[in-house]
DSSP file (Angstrom, degrees, kcal/mol; ACC not computed):
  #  RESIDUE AA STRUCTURE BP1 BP2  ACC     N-H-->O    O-->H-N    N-H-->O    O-->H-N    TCO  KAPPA ALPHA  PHI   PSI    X-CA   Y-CA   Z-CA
    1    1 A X              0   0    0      0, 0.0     2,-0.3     0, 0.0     0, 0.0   0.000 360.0 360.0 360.0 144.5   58.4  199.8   36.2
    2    2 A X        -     0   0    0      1,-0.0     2,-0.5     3,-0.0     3,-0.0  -0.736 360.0-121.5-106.6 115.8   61.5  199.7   33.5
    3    3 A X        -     0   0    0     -2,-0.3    -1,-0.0     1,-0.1     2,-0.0  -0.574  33.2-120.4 -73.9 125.7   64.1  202.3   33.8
    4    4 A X        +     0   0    0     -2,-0.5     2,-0.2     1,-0.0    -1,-0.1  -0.301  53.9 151.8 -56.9 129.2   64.0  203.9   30.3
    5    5 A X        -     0   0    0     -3,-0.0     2,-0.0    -2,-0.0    -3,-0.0  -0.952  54.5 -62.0-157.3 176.9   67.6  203.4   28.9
    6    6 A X        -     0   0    0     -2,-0.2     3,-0.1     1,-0.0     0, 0.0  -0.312  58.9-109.4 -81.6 161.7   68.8  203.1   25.6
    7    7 A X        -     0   0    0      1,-0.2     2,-0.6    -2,-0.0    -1,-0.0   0.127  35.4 -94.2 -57.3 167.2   67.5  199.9   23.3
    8    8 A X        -     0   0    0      2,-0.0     2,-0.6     1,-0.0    -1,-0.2  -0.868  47.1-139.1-103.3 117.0   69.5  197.0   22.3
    9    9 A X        -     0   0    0     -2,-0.6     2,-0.9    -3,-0.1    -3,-0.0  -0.821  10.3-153.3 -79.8  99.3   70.9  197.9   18.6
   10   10 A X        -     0   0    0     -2,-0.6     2,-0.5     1,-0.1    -2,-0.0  -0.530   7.7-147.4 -89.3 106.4   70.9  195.4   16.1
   11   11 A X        -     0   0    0     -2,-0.9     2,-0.2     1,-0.1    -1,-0.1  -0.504  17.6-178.4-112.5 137.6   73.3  195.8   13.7
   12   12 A X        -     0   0    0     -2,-0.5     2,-0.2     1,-0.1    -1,-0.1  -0.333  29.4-111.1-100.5 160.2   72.8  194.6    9.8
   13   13 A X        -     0   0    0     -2,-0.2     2,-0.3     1,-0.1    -1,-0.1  -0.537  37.6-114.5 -77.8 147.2   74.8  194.6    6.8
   14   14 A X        -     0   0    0     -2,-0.2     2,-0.1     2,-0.0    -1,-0.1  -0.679  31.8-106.9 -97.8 177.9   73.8  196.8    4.3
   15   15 A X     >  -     0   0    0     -2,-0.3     4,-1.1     1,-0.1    -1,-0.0  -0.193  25.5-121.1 -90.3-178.2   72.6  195.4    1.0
   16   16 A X  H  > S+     0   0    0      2,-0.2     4,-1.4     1,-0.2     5,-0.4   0.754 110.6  61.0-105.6 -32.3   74.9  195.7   -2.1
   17   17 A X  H  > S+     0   0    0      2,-0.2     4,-1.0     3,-0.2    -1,-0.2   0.703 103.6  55.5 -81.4   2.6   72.4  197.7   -4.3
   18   18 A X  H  > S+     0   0    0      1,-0.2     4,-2.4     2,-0.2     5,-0.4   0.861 106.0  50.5 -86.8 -70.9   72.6  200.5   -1.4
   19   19 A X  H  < S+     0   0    0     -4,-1.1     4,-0.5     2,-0.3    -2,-0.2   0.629 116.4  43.0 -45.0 -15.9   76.5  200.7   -1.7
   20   20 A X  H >X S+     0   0    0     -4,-1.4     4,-2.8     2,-0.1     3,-0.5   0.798 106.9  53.2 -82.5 -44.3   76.2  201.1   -5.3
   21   21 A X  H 3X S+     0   0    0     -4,-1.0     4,-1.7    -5,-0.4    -2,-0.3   0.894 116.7  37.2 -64.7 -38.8   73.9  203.2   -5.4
   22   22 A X  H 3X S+     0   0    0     -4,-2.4     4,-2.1     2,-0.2    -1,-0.3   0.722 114.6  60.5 -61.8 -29.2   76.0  205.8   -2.6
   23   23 A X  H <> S+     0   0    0     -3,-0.5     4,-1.1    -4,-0.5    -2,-0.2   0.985 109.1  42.3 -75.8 -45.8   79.3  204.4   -4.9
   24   24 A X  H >X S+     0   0    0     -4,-2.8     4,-1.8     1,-0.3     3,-0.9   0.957 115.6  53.0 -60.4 -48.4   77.1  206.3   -8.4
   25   25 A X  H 3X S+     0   0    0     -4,-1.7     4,-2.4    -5,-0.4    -1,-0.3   0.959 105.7  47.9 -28.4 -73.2   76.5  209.1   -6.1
   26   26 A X  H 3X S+     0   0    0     -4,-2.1     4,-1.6     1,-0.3    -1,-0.2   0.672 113.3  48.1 -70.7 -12.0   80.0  209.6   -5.1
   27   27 A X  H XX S+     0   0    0     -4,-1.1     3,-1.5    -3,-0.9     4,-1.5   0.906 104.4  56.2 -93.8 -47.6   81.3  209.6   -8.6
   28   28 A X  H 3X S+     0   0    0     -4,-1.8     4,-0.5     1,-0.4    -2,-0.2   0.638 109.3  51.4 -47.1 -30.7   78.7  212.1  -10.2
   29   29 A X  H 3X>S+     0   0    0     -4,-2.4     4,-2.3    -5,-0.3     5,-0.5   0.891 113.7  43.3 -67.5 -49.0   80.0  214.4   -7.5
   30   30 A X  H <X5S+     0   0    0     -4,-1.6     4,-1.0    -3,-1.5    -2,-0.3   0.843 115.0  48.7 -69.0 -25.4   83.7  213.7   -8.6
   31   31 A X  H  X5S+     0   0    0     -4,-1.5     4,-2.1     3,-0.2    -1,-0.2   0.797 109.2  49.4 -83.8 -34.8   83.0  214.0  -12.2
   32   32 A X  H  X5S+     0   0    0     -4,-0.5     4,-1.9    -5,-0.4     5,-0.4   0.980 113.3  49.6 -73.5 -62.8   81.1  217.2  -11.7
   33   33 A X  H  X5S+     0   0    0     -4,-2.3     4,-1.8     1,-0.3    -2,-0.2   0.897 114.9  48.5 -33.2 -43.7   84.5  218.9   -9.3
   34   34 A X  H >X<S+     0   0    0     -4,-1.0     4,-1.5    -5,-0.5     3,-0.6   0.983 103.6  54.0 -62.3 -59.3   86.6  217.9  -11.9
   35   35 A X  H 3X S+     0   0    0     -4,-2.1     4,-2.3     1,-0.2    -1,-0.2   0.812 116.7  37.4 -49.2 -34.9   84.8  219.2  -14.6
   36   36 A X  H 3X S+     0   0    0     -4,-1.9     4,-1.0     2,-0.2    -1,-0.2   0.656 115.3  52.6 -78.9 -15.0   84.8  222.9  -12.9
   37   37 A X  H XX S+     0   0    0     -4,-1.8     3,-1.1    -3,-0.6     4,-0.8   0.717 114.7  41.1 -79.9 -80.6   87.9  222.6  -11.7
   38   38 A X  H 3X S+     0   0    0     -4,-1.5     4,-1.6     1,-0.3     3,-0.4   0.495 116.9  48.3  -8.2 -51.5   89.0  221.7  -15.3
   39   39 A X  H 3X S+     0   0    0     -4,-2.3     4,-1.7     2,-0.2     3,-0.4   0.997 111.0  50.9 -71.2 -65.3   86.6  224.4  -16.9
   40   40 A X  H <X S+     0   0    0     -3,-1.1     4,-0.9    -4,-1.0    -2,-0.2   0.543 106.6  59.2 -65.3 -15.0   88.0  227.2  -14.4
   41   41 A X  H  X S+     0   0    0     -4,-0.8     4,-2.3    -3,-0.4     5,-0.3   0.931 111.9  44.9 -79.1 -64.0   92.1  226.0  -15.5
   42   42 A X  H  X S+     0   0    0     -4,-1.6     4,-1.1    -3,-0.4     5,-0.3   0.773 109.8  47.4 -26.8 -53.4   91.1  226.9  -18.5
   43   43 A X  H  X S+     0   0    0     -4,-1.7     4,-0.7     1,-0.2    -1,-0.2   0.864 119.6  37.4 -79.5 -28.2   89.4  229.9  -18.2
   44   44 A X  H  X>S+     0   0    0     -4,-0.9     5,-1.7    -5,-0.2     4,-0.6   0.898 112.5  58.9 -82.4 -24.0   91.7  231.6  -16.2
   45   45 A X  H  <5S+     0   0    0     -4,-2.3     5,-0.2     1,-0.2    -3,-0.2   0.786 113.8  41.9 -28.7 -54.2   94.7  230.0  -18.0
   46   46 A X  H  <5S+     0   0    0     -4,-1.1    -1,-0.2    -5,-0.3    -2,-0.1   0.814 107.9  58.8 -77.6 -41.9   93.3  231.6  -21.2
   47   47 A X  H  <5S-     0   0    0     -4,-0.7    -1,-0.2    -5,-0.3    -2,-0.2   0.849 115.9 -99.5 -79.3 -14.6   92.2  235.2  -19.8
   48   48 A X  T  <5S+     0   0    0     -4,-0.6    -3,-0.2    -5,-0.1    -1,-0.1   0.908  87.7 127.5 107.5  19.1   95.4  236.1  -18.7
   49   49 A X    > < +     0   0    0     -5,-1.7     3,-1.2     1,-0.1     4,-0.4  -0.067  28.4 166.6 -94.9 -11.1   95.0  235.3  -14.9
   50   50 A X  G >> S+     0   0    0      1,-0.3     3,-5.4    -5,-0.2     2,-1.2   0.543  72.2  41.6  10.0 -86.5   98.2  233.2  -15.4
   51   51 A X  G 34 S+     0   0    0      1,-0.3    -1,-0.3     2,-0.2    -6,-0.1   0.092 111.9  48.4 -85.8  39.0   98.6  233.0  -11.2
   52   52 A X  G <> S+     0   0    0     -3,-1.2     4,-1.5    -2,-1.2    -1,-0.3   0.122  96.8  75.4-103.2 -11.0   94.7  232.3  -10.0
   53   53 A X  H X> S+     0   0    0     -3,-5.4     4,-1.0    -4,-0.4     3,-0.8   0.962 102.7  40.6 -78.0 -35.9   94.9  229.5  -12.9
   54   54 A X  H 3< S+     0   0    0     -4,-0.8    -1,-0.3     1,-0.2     4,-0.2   0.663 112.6  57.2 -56.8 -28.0   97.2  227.5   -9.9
   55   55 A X  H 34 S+     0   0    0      2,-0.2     3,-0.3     1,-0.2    -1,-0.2   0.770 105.9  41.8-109.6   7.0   95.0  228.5   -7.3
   56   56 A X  H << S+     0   0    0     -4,-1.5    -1,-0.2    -3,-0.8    -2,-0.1   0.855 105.9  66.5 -58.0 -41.2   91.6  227.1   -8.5
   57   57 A X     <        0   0    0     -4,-1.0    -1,-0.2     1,-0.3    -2,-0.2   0.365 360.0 360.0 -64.7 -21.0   93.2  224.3   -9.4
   58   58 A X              0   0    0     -3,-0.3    -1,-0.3    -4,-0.2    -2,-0.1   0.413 360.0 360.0-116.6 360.0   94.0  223.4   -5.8
């Protein structure tokens, strides 16, 4: 009998349409932050909030 221990891991490249497809991912998330941080510079900029508009922003 075969002492259970861990398996032999064989390790692959990933395919290229997988890494684009995680690279579209990763901007749609940076394009959405930006856009709320951007919208939220504005809005506090504007309301008179003068020193939260620096600290959204960061």
């Amino acid at each position: 009998m075969r002492a259970a221990g861990p398996t032999a891991h064989v390790s692959r490249a990933m395919p290229g349409w997988i890494r684009a497809a995680y690279g579209f991912g990763a901007v749609a998330y940076g394009v959405k932050d930006n856009g709320v941080s951007y919208f939220l510079l504005l809005f506090y900029s504007q309301g008179g909030g003068h020193a939260l508009a620096g600290v959204t922003s960061t």
